[in-house]
C-alpha positions in Angstrom: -11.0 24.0 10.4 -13.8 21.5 11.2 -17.1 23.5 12.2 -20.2 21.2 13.5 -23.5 22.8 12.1 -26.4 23.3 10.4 -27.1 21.9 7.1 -30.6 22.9 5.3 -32.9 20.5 4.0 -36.9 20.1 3.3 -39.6 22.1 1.2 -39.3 26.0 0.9 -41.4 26.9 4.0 -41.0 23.9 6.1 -37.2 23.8 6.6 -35.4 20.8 8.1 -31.6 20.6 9.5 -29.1 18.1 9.7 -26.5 18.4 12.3 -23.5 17.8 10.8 -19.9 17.9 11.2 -18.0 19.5 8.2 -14.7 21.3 6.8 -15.4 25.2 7.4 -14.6 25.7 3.5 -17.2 23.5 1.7 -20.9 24.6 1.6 -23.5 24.7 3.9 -25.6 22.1 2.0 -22.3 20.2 0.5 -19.9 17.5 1.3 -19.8 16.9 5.3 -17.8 14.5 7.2 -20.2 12.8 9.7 -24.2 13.6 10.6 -24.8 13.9 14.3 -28.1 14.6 14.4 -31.3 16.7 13.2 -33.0 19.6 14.4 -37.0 20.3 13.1 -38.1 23.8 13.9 -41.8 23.5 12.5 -42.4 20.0 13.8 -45.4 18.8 16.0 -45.4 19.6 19.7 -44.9 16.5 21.6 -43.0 15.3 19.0 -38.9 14.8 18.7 -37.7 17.8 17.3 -34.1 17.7 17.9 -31.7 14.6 18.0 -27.9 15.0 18.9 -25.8 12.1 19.6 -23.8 13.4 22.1 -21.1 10.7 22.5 -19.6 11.8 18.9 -20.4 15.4 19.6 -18.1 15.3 22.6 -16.0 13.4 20.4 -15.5 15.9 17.8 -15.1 18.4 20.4 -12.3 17.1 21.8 -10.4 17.0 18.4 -11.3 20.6 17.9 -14.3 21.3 16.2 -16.0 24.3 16.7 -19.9 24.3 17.4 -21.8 27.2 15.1 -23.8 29.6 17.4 -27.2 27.6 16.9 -25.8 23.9 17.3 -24.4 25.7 20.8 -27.8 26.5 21.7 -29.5 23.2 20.7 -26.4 21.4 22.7 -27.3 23.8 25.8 -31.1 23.1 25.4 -31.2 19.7 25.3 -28.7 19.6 28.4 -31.4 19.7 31.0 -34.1 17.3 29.4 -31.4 14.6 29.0 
């Protein structure tokens, strides 16, 4: 199954996601087929924290990729700024 979600980067206490689109059996941090986007939970207000292109998200949707619980909220967030 292809799952679109979080991938873990940065330091130890300033963590740092990738939004990526990946095969449900590989590892969080492993092989992943596409990167949509990022998502920075510590970063400066006032500055872009989260970045989804939503044109491939859709995209991937519609093949049948599921969205992990968090990339669903980011999606819904970002809905009414956009």
């Amino acid at each position: 199954m292809v799952v679109i979600r979080l991938s873990r980067g940065g330091a130890k206490s300033a963590p740092f996601y990738n939004i990526v689109v990946a095969d449900s059996r590989n590892r969080r941090d492993g092989r992943y087929i596409e990167r949509l986007g990022f998502y920075n939970p510590v970063g400066k207000e006032g500055a872009e924290n989260v970045r989804i292109a939503t044109e491939r998200l859709t995209h991937w949707t519609s093949k049948g990729a599921q969205m992990s619980d968090t990339v669903a909220r980011l999606v819904k967030q970002q809905k009414p700024a956009a």
